[in-house]
C-alpha positions as CSV (number, residue, x, y, z in Angstrom):
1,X,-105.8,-38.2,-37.2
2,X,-108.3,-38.5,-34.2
3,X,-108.3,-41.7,-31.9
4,X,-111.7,-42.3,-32.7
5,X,-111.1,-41.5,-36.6
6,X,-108.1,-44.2,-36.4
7,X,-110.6,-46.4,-34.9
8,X,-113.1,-46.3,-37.4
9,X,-110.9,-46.9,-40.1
10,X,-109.4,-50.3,-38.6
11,X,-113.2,-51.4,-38.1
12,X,-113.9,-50.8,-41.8
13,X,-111.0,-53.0,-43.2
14,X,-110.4,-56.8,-43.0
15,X,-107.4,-58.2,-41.3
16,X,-104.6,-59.6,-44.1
17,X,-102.3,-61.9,-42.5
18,X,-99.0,-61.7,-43.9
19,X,-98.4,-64.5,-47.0
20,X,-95.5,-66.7,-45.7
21,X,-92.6,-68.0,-48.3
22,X,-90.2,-65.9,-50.9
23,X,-91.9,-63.9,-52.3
24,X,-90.3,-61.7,-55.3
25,X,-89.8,-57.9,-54.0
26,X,-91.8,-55.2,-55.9
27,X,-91.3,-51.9,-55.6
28,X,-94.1,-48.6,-56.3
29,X,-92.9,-46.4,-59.5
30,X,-93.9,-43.6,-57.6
31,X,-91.8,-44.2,-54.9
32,X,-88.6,-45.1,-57.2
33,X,-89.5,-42.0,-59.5
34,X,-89.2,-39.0,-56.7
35,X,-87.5,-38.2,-53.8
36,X,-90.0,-39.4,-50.8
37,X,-87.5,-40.3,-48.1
38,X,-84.2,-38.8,-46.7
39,X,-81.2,-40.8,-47.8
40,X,-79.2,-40.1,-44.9
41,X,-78.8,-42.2,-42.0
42,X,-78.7,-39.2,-39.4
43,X,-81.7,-37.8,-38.1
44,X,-83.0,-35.0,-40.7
45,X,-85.9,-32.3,-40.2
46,X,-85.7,-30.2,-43.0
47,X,-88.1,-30.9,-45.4
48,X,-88.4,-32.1,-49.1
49,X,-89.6,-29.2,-51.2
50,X,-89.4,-31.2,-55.4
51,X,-91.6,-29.5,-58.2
52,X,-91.1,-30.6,-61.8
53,X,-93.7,-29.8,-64.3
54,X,-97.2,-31.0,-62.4
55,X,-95.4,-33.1,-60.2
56,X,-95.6,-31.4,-56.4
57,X,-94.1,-33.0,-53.3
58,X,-93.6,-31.8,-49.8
59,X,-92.4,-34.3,-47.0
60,X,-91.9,-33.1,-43.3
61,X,-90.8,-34.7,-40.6
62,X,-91.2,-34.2,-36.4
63,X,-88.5,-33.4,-34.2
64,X,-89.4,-36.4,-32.0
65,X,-88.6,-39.6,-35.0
66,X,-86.9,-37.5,-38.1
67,X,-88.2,-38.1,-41.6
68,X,-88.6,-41.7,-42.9
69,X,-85.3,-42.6,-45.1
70,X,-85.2,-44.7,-48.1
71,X,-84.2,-47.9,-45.2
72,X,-87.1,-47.7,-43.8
73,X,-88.4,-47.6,-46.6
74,X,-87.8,-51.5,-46.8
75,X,-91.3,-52.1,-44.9
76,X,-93.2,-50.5,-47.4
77,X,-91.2,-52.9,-50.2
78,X,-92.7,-55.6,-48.1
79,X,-96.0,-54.2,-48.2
80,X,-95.9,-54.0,-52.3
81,X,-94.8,-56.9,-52.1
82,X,-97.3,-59.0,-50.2
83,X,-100.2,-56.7,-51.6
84,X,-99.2,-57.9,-55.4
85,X,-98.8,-61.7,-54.3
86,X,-102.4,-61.8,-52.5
87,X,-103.8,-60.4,-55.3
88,X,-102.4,-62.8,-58.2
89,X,-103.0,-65.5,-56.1
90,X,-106.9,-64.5,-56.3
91,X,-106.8,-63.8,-52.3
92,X,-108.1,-60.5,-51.0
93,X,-105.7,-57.9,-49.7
94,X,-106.0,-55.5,-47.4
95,X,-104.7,-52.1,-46.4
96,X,-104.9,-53.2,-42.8
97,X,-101.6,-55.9,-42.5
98,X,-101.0,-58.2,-39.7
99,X,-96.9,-59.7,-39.6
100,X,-94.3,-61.0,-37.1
101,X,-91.0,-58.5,-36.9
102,X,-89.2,-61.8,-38.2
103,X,-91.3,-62.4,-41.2
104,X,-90.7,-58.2,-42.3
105,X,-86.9,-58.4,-41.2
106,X,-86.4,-61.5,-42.9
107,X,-87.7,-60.6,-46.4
108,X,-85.6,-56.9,-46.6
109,X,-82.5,-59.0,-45.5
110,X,-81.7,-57.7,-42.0
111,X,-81.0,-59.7,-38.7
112,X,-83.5,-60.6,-36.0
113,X,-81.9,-59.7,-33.2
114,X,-83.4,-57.5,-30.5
115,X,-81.7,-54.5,-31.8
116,X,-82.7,-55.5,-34.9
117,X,-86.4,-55.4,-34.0
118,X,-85.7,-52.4,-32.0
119,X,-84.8,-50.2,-35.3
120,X,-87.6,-51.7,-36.8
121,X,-90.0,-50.0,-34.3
122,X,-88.0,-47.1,-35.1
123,X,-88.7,-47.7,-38.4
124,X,-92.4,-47.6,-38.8
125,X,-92.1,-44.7,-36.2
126,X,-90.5,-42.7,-38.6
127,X,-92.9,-43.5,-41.6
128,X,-95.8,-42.8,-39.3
129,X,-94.5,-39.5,-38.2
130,X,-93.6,-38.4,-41.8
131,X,-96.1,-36.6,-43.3
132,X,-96.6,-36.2,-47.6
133,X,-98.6,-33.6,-49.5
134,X,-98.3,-34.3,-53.6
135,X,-100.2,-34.5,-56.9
136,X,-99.0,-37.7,-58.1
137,X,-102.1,-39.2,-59.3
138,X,-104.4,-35.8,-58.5
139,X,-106.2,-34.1,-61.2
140,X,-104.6,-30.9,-61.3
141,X,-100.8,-29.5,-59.5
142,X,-103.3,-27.5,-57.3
143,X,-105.1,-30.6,-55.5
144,X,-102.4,-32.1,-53.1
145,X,-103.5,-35.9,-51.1
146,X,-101.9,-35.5,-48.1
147,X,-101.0,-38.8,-45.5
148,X,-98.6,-40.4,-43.9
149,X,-96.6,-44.2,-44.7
150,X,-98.0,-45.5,-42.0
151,X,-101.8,-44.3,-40.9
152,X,-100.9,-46.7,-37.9
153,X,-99.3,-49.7,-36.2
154,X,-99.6,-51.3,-33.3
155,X,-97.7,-54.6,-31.1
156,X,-100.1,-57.4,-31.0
157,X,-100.1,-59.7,-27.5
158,X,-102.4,-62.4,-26.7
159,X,-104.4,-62.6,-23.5
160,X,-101.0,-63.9,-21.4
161,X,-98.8,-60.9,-22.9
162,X,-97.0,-63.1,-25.5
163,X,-95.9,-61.0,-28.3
164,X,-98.1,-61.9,-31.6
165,X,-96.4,-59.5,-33.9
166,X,-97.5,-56.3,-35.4
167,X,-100.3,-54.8,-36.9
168,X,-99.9,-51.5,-39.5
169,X,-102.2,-49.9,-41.8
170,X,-100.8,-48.5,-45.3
171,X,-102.1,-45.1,-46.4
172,X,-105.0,-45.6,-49.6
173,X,-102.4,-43.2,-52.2
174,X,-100.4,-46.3,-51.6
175,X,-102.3,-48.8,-51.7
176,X,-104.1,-47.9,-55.1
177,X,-100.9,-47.6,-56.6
178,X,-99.3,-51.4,-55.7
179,X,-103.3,-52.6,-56.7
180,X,-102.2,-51.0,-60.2
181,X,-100.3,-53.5,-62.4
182,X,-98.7,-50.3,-64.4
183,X,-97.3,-48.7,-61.2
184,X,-95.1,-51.6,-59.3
185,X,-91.6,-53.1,-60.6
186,X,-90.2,-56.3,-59.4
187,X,-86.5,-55.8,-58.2
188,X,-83.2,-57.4,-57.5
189,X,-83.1,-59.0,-54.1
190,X,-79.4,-57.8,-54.1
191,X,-81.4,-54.1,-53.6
192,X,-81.3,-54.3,-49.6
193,X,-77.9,-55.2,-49.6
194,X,-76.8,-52.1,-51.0
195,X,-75.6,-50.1,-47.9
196,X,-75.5,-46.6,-49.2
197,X,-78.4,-43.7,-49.4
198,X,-77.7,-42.9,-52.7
199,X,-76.9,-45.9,-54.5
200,X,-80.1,-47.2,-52.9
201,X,-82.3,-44.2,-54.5
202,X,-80.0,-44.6,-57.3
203,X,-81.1,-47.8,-57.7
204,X,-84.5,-47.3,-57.7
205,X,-84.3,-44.9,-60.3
206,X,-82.3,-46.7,-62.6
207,X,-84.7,-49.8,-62.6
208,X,-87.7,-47.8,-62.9
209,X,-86.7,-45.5,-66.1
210,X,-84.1,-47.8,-67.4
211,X,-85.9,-51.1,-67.5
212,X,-85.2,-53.6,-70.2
213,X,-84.6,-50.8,-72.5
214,X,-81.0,-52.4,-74.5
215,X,-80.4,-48.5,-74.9
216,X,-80.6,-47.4,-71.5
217,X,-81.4,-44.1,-70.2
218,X,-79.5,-41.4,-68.8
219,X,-79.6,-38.2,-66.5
220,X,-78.5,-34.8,-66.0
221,X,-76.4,-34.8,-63.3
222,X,-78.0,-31.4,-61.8
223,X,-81.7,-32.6,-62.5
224,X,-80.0,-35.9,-60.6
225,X,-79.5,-33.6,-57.5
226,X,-83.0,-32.1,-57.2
227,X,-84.6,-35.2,-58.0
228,X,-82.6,-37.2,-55.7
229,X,-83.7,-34.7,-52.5
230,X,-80.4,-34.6,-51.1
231,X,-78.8,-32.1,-48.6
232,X,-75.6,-32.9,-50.0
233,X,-74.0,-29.5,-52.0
234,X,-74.2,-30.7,-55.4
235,X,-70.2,-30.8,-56.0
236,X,-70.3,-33.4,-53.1
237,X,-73.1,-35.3,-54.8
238,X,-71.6,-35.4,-58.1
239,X,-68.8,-37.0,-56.6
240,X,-70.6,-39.6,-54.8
241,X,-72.4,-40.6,-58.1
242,X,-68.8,-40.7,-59.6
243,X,-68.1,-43.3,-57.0
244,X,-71.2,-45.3,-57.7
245,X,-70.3,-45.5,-61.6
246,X,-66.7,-46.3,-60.3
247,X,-67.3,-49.4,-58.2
248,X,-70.4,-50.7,-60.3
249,X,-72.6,-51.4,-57.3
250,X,-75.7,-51.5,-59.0
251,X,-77.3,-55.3,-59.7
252,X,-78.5,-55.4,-63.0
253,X,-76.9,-52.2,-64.7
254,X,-73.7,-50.6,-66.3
255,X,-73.6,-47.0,-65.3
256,X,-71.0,-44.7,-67.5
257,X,-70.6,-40.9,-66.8
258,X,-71.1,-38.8,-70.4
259,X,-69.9,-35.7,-71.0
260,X,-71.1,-34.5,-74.2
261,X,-69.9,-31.4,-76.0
262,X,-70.5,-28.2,-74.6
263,X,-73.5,-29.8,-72.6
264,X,-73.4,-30.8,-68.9
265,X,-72.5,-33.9,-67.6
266,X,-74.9,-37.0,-67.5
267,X,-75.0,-40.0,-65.9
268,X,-76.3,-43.1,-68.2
269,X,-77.3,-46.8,-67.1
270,X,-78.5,-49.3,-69.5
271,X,-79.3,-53.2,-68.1
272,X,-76.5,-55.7,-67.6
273,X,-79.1,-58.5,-68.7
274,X,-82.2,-57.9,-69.3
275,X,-83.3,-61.4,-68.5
276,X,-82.0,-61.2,-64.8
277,X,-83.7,-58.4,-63.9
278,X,-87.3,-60.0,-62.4
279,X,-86.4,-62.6,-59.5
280,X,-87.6,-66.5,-60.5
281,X,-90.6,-67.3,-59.5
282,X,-91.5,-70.3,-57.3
283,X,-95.4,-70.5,-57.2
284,X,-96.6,-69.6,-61.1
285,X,-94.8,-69.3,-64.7
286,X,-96.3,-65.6,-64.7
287,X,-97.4,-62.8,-62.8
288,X,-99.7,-59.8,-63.5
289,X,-98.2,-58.0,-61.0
290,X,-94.1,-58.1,-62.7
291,X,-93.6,-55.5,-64.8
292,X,-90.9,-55.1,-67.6
């Protein structure tokens, strides 16, 4: 995108200052549905090639950052999050989002150290630099939207040089979708504590197709692997998931490995408590914006 392109886009959209307080984490189906970021924490380049039915997605990443991975990820949870709160409140959101480093580290549950700040630059580096094509939400398979998690973002300074915080602007494909009530999930706060790539895209998956269903839902463990985007041979990622069902990591679910007669093996999940699964709310009895 051209300077002047990037220029005209900021002058066309109003300034939304972060909302301050705890709120309730939401997540975008989209994003908890397919594989969007790499779940490992080295540097990867190769892309993500996922086709299932209508559903096309191609994510690349430069040499310079690496592709955005489901950690960095966090920010755009933030976003969702303060999107869908300004928006039940009856304030106007804004694709264009103004926050302090502590306010963003603070809510997805990392320090605030320099370093800490540091890999958050990184961070929204990495989701600038990635770069989507899919037809989630296009008419046809054929017509692809093509952006990037971050159009842009900037350090803010006043006229002395003090630091003021940070400035980023959240691609429209986005945007529409946390402005949909049908296409964000509230989550367990206990999600950014979970310190492993899969168990975190794991996670996302599981809340998003197993919801309060009392039967669960489960999975094909191959269809697992290509929907996960992984690297890992799938051997290698079966027994990673085996370890995830083993240790019961999950907030919120029971996950059992099935092996049904002379039919693959499958991984099921079905809700702990269905009760616990949206965080309390502070401000209002009820929100638009949770879904069950």
């Amino acid at each position: 995108m051209s300077p002047a392109r990037r220029n005209g886009e900021r002058e066309q959209l109003d300034l939304f200052r972060a909302l301050p307080g705890d709120l309730a984490p939401r997540d975008a189906q989209d994003l908890m549905a397919y594989p969007f970021f790499s779940l490992a924490k080295s540097k990867r380049l190769t892309p993500i090639d996922f086709k299932a039915g209508m559903i096309v997605i191609r994510v690349e990443a430069v040499p310079e950052h690496g592709m955005a991975t489901i950690w960095d990820a966090d920010v755009l949870i933030w976003a969702a999050s303060q999107i869908v709160e300004a928006r039940d409140l009856g304030l106007r959101p804004s694709r264009l989002m103004a926050a302090t480093p502590y306010e963003i580290l603070s809510f997805i549950g990392r320090g605030v150290s320099v370093r800490d700040y540091d890999r958050l630059k990184a961070a929204l580096d990495r989701l600038q630099s990635t770069t989507v094509a899919t037809s989630i939400r296009q008419p046809t398979e054929r017509r692809m939207h093509r952006f990037s998690w971050i159009n842009e973002w900037k350090e803010r300074a006043d006229a002395h040089g003090r630091p003021l915080g940070l400035e980023l602007i959240v691609p429209d494909w986005f945007y529409a979708a946390v402005l949909d009530d049908a296409l964000v999930l509230t989550i367990d706060r206990a999600y950014f504590r979970l310190t492993g790539g899969l168990e975190r895209w794991l996670y996302r998956l599981v809340r998003k197709h197993g919801g309060r269903q009392p039967s669960g839902w489960s999975f094909d463990i191959a269809y697992l692997h290509a929907k996960s985007g992984s690297l890992s041979p799938l051997k290698h990622f079966a027994y990673d998931l085996r370890e995830i069902v083993r240790q019961q990591t999950l907030p919120g679910y029971r996950l059992t490995i099935e092996q049904p007669p002379d039919a693959p093996e499958r991984l099921a999940f079905a809700p702990i408590d269905p009760t616990a699964l949206a965080s309390p709310r502070k401000r209002t009895a009820s929100r638009a914006g949770d879904k069950l």
